[in-house]
VEXDREN-2710 file (C-alpha; in Angstrom, 1 decimal):
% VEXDREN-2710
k/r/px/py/pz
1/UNK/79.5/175.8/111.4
2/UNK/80.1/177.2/108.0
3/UNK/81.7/180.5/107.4
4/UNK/78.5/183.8/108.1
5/UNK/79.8/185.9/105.4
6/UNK/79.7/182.8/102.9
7/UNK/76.0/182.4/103.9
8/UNK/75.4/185.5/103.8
9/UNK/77.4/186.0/99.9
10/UNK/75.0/182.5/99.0
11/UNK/72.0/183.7/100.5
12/UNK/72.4/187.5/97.8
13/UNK/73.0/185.2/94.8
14/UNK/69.8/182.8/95.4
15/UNK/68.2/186.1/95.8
16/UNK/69.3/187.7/92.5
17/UNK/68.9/184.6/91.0
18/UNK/65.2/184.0/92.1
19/UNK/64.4/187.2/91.6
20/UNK/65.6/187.4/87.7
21/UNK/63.9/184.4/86.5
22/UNK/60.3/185.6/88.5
23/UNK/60.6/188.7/86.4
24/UNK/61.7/187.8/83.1
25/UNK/59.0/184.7/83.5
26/UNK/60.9/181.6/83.5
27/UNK/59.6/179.9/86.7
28/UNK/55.4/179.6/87.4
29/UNK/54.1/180.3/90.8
30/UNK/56.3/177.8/92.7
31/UNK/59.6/178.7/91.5
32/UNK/59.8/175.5/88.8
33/UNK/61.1/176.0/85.7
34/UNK/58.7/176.1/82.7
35/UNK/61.6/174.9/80.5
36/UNK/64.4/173.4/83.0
37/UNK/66.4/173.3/79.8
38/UNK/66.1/177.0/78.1
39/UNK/69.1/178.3/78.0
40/UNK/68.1/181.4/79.0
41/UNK/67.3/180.3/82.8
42/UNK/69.1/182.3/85.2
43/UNK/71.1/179.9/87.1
44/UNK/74.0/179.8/89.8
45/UNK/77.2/177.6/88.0
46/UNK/78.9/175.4/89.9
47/UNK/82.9/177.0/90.4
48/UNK/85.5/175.5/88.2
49/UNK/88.8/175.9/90.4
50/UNK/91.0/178.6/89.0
51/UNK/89.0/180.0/86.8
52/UNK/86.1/181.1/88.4
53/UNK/82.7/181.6/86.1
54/UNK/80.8/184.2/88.0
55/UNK/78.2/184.1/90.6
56/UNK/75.1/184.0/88.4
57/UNK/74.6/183.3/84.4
58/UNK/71.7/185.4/83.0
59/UNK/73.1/185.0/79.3
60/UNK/74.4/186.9/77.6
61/UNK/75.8/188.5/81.1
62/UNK/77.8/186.8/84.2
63/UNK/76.6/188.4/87.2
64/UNK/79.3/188.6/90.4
65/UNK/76.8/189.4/93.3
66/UNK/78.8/191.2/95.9
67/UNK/77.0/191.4/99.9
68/UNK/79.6/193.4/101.8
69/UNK/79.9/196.5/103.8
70/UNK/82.6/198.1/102.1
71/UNK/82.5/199.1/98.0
72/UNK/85.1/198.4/96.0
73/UNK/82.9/198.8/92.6
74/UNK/86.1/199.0/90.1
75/UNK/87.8/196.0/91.2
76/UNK/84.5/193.8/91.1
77/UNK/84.0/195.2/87.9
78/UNK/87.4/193.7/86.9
79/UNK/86.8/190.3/88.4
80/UNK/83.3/190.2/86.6
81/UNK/84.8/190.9/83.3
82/UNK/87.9/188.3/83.9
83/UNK/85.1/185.9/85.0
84/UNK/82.6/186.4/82.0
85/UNK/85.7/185.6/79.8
86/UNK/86.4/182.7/81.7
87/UNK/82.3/181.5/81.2
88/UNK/82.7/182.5/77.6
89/UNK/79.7/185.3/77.9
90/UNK/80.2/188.5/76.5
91/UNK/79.5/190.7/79.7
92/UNK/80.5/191.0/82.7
93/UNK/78.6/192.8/86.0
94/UNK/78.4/193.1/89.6
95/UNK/75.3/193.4/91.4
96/UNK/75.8/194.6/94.9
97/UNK/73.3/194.4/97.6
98/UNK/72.0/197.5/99.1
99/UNK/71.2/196.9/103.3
100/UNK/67.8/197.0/104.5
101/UNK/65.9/196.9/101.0
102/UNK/64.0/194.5/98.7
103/UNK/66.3/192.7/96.1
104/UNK/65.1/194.7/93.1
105/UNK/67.1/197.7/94.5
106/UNK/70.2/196.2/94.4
107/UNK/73.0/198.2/92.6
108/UNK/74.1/196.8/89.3
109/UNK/77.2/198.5/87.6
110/UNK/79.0/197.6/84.4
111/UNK/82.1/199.3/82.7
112/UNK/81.8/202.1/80.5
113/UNK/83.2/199.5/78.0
114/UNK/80.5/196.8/79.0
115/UNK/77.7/199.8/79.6
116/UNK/78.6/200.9/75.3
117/UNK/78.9/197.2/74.2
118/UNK/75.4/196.7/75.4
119/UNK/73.9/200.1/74.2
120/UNK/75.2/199.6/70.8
121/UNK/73.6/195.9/70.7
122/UNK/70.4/196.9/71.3
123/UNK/71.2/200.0/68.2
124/UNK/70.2/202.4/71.0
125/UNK/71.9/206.2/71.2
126/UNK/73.2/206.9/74.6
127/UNK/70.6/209.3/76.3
128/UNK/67.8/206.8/75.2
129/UNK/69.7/203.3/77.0
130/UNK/70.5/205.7/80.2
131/UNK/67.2/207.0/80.3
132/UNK/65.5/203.7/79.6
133/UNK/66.9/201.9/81.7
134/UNK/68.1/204.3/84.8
135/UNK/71.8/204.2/84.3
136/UNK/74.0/207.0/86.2
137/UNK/77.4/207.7/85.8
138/UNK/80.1/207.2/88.2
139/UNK/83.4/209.6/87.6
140/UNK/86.4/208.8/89.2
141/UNK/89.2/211.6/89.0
142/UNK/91.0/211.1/85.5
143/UNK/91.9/207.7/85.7
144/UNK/89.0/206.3/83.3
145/UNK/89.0/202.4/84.1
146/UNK/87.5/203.8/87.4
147/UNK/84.4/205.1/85.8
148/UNK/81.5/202.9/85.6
149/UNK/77.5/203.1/85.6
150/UNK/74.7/202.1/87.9
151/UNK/70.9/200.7/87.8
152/UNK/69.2/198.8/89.7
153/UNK/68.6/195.4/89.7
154/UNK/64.7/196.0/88.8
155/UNK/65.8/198.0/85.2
156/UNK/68.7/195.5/84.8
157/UNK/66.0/192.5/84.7
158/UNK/64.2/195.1/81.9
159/UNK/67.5/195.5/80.1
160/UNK/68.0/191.5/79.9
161/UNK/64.3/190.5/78.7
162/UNK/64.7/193.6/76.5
163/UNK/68.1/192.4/75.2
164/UNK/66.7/188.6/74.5
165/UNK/63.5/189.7/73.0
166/UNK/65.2/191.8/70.5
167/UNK/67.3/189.7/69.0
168/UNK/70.4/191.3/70.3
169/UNK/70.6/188.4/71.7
170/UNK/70.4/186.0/69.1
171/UNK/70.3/182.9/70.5
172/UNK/68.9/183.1/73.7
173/UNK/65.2/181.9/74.0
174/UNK/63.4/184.1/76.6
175/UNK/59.8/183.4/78.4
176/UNK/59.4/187.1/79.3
177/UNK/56.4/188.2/78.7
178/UNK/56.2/191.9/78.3
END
């Protein structure tokens, strides 16, 4: 019998995954892909050995979909980040599930490095991307690589069909339909 937790950790990421390309329109009623080879369909990679790509590709960001009991929201942040590099995508996130409710509320948090790389690629000022798009702050003592943000899953699927549609990210062709 295979390991629960793994099941359980697969289970989150079809979830995420599902649910991202339903909302930014990239599979009809079925689940099929309109376009199985846009570049823009959210998909889970298969894992390269050492150098692990992530959990979930939704260019231009490599999702690392966490399902556990106890947070550790810095740290995944880190391995997100390592992991985006190793994918060759610019950014890095974790999206952590939240017990007992629908997928869109799961927790998505970036770096306050990822969270201003993003704002200033959409040419957005800071009170407009937080408000927008439902980001709050997380402060951790002084120590600054522990601060991070948090959305939900529902506004980060907004951010992502916003970011393609404006051309922030060039290059990545997006069926969302707005």
């Amino acid at each position: 019998m295979a390991n629960p937790n793994k099941q359980k950790g697969t289970a989150w990421e079809s979830a995420v995954r599902d649910y991202l390309n339903r909302v930014l329109g990239l599979v009809g009623e079925y689940g099929v892909f309109l376009d199985p080879f846009d570049a823009g369909n959210v998909r889970r990679p298969a894992q390269e050995g050492a150098r692990d790509v992530g959990d979930i590709h939704a260019a231009p960001f490599v999702l690392e979909a966490k399902n556990t009991k106890r947070p550790a929201v810095p740290t995944w942040i880190r391995q997100a980040e390592t992991e985006a590099g190793h994918a060759g995508f610019p950014y890095g996130v974790v999206v952590q599930k939240v017990r007992g409710a629908p997928v869109a509320a799961g927790r998505v948090h970036v770096s306050v490095r990822t969270w201003t790389q993003i704002r200033h690629a959409l040419g957005m000022p800071a009170d407009d991307f937080a408000g927008l798009y439902g980001w709050a702050p997380t402060v951790r003592g002084l120590d600054t690589s522990r601060w991070y943000f948090t959305t939900t899953l529902r506004d980060f699927a907004d951010l992502v069909g916003d970011y393609r549609t404006t051309g922030a990210g060039a290059g990545v062709h997006s069926h969302a339909v707005r």
